[in-house]
Residue, then its C-alpha position, 0 to 999 in steps of 0.5 A: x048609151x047613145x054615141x054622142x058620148x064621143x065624137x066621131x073621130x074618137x068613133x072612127x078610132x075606136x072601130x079601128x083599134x078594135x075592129x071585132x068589137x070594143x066596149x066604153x064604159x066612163x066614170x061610172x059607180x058601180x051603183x049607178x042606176x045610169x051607165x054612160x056606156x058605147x057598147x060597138x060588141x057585136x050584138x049577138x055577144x052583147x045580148x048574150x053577155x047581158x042575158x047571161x049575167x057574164x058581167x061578174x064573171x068576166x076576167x075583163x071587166x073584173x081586172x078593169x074593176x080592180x086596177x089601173x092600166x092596160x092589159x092584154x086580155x091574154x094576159x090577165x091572170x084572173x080566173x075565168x069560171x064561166x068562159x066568158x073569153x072561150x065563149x067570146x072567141x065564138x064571135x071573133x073576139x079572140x085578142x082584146x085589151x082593156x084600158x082602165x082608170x079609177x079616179x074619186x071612186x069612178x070607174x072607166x074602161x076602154x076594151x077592144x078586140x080583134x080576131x086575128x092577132x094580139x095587140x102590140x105595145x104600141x097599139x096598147x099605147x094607142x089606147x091608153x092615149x084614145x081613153x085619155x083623149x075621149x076622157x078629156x072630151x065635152x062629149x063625155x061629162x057627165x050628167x044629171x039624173x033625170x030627178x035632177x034634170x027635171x029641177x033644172x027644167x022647171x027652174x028654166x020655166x021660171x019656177x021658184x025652188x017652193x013652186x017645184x016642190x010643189x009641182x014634184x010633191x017633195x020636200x024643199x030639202x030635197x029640191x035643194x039637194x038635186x040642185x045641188x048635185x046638179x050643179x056639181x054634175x055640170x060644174x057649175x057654181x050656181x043654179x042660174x050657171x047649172x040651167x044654162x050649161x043644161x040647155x047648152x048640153x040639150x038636157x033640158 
């Protein structure tokens, strides 16, 4: 996911807090097809972690799937059947800790790590203060699903809801419902609010 997820102060701070890689993953479902994610890993981690599938194996992610807070990798007490952190160790991530929170059924996490020391209390309370900061940011709200984004589009063309589903061979119905969630994405109370806050964020 690109990096204007976050600004660049929020960028800079995350490098600084986790200076052998960190990992931003923000108010996701598990079944989201779309990830709002800033991977700053180093990429040969990051390519073997997703080759491999490590994701349901590791203790990082599945504590942070489970529990609100902050943890020091160290510290979790999930077992670790395929070594995921052994393995992590091999690219400097020896210390990391993983800030999580779960609202209305979404998911976010921060993760850091480092290669010389574990995090201290106080460093610990500068993440959670980070995520709450980036959290509370513009740059991170969600947005649309393509499928939704391209109802706002046409409908900024001056197309009516039945001249889409026209154009989109879908039923009216399921215009109506994209809008809907569209709307709901970007906060908006109507479709004219919705198209405006679209071409404001550059989705459209």
């Amino acid at each position: 996911m690109p990096e204007m997820l976050a600004d660049k102060i929020h960028l800079d701070r995350l490098k600084e807090l986790g200076p052998a890689g960190y990992r931003l993953i923000l108010r996701v479902r598990l079944t989201d097809t779309k990830k709002n994610m800033i991977d700053g890993m180093p990429p040969a981690w990051s390519a073997l972690y997703n080759q491999r599938g490590y994701i349901m194996g590791d203790p990082v992610f599945l504590w942070g799937l489970v529990n609100n807070g902050a943890k020091r990798w160290e510290d979790i007490d999930i077992k670790d059947y395929r070594g995921v952190l052994a393995k992590a160790k091999a690219f400097g991530l020896n210390y990391g800790v993983v800030v999580s929170q779960q609202v209305d059924g979404r998911h976010t996490a921060l993760s850091v790590a480092r290669s010389d020391s574990p995090y201290t209390d106080a460093e610990i309370s500068s993440c959670v203060e980070l995520l709450n900061e980036i959290l509370n940011n513009h740059y991170i709200r969600e947005q649309p699903e393509p499928n939704e984004a391209e109802i706002l589009r046409l409908m900024s063309q001056g197309h009516s809801l039945e001249e889409i589903a026209v154009l989109q061979q879908i039923a009216i119905s399921t215009v109506k419902k994209r809008l809907s969630r569209a709307c709901t994405t970007l906060g908006a109370k109507t479709s004219v609010q919705a198209v405006a806050e679209a071409v404001r964020r550059q989705i459209i």
